[in-house]
N, C-alpha and C positions, 0 to 999 in steps of 0.2 A: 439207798441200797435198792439194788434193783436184780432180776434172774442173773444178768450180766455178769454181775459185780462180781469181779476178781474171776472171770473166766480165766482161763489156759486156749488161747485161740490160735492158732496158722492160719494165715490169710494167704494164699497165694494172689497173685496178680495184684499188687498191693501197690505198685506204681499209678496202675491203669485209673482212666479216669473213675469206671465204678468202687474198684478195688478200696483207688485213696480214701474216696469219700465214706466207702465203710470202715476203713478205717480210723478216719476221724468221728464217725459215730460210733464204734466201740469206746474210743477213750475215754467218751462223757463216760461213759459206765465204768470205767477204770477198769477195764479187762487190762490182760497180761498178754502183750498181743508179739506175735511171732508176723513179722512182716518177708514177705518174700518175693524176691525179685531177681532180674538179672543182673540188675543197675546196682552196685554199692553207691554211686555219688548221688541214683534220686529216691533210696531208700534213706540215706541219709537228710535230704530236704525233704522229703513228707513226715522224716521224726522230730525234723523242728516246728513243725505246725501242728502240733500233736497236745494236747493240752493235758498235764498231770498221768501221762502214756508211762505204764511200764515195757518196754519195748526192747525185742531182740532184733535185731536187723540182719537178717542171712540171704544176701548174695546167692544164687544156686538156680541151675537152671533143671526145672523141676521133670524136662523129658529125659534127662538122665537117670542113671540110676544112682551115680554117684552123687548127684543134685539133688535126691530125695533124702540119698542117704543122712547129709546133712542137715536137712530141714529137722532130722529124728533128732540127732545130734545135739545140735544147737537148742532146741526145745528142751532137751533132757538137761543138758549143762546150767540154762539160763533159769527156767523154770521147774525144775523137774517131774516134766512132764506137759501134756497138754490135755485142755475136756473137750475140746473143738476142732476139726478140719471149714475150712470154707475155700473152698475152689471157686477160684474168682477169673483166675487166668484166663484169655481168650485171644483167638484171631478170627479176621472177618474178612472176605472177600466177598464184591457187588463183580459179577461177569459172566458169562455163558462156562458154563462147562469147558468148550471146548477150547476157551482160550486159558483155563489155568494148568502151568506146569504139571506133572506127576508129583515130582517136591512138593509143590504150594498142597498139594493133595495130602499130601502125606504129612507135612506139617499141620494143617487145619486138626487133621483127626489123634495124630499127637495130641498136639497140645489140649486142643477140646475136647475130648475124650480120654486117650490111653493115660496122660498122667493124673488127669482125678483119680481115676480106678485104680491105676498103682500107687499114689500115694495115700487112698482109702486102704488102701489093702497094707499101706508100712502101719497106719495107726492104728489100725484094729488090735494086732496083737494087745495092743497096751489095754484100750479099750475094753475090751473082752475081762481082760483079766480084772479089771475093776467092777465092767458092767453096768458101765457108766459110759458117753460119750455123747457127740453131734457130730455129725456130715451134714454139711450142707453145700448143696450143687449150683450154683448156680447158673439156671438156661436162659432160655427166649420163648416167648412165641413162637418163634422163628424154630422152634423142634416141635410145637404143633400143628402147626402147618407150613407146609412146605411151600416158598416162598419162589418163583422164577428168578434167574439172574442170584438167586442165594442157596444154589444147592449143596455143594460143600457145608457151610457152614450149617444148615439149616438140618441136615443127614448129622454133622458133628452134634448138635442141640436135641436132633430124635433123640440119637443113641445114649446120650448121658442123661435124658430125659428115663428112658429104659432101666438103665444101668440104674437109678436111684431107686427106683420101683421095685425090680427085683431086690438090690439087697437090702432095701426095709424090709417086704416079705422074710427075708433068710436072718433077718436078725428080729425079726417081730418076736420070739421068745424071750429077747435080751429088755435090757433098759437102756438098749444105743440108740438114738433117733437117726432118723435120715430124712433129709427136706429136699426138695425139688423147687427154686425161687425164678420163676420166669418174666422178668421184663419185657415188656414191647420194649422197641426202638429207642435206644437212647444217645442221647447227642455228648457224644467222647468222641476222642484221637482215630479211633475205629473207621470211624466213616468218612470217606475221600469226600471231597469236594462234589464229585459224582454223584454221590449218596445224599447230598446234601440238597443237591438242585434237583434232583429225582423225588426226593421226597417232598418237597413245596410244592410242587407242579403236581404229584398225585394227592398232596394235601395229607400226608401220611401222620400220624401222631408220632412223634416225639418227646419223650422225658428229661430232667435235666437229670444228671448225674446224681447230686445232691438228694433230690426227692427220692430215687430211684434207691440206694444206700439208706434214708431214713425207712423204708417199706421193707427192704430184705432185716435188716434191724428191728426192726418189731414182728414180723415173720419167723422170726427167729425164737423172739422173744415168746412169743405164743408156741412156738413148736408145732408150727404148721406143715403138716407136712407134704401139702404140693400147695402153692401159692400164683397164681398169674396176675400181674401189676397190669392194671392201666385198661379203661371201657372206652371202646366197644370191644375189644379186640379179646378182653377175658371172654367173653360170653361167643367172640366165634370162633374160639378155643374148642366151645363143647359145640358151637355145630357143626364145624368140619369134623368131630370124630364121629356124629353121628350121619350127617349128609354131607359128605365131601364133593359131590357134585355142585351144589350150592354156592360152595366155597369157588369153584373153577368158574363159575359162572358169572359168578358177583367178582371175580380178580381177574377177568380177562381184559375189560381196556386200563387194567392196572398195568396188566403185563406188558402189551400193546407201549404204552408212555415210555414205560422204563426202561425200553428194548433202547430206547433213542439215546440214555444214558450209557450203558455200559464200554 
């Protein structure tokens, strides 16, 4: 038996490479897990790798409102109810600003951003009313410091990075928690081939997926409520918020390399 055991969890982005792998370290814990994706046929193959899983599988594309609606749905039928959100869902772009569509713009901060906060905002009700719950966010590094060639994405990781801040503060009278779980760099479907050769050549750290999922899982387990994976990069987490100049100075022939990339 462990804090886990027999959670009520929604996992968005539960295909994705971080996603799966927390999802296969929830079911050591035999949580009740609500997996969400847009795929039925690879929601389906991560349930067969799933060991002793009680598991709902809901298809739904969660930048809907109809797609969230479901996610409420399906939780209440299968389990009634849930103790846990975990926003795992993401998209990533490596390139200048000025070569990403409006779309690609406007998708990035969807998905990374507006549907956490709307489907934080479908579970609270439930939440609330128990006064009981877990949010948890999952960012990057990459939303504390602002990364060249990753603005999009890095502006999407601020603001959810924000968004978790504040509504712990607005719920700090309740017994809801809210976490902040930020990863360095990890090596998923995410990252093109560009990202890949960019990152060897600036010698950039890298985590595997697997590691990355056993750290938000015990993160969780502790009820930390802002956590950053992976040194040196934790520790210039807190020097860019306090000498950001530092920061620009020590990543300039970072930026320099990776221009060659994009």
């Amino acid at each position: 038996m462990t804090a886990l055991t027999g959670q009520r969890i929604i996992l968005t982005g539960a295909t994705g490479g971080i996603g799966s792998e927390i999802a296969k370290q929830l079911s050591k814990h035999r949580c009740q897990l609500g997996l969400v994706g847009r795929s039925a046929e690879k929601l389906s193959l991560l349930a067969e790798q799933l060991d002793n899983a009680d598991v709902c599988l809901i298809a739904a594309d969660i930048v809907t409102q109809q797609g969230r609606q479901k996610v409420i749905e399906q939780m209440q039928e299968k389990f009634s109810g849930y103790d846990m959100l975990i926003n795992a869902a993401g998209i990533m772009d490596f390139t200048s600003l000025l070569e990403q569509s409006d779309e690609r713009l406007e998708a990035m901060m969807q998905i990374n951003v507006l549907a956490p906060m709307q489907l934080s905002k479908k579970v609270l009700p439930y939440m609330k009313a128990r006064n009981k719950g877990h949010i948890v966010n999952v960012g990057s590094v990459f939303g504390s410091i602002g990364f060249a060639w990753f603005s999009a994405y890095s502006s999407s990781k601020f603001a959810l990075r924000g968004f978790s801040q504040a509504l712990r503060r607005e719920l700090a009278e309740t017994d809801i928690k809210v976490s902040y779980i930020a990863p360095r760099a990890v090596k998923t479907s995410l990252n093109s081939s560009a990202v890949y050769d960019m990152a060897k050549e600036v010698k950039m750290n890298m985590d595997s997926p697997q590691w990355v999922a056993q750290k938000i899982v015990q993160s969780i387990a502790n009820n930390d409520k802002e956590k950053y994976l992976g040194f040196p990069e934790s520790l210039f987490v807190r020097i860019n918020a306090v000498f950001p100049g530092i920061v620009d100075i020590a990543t300039r022939a970072q930026n320099k390399i990776a221009e060659k990339y994009i």
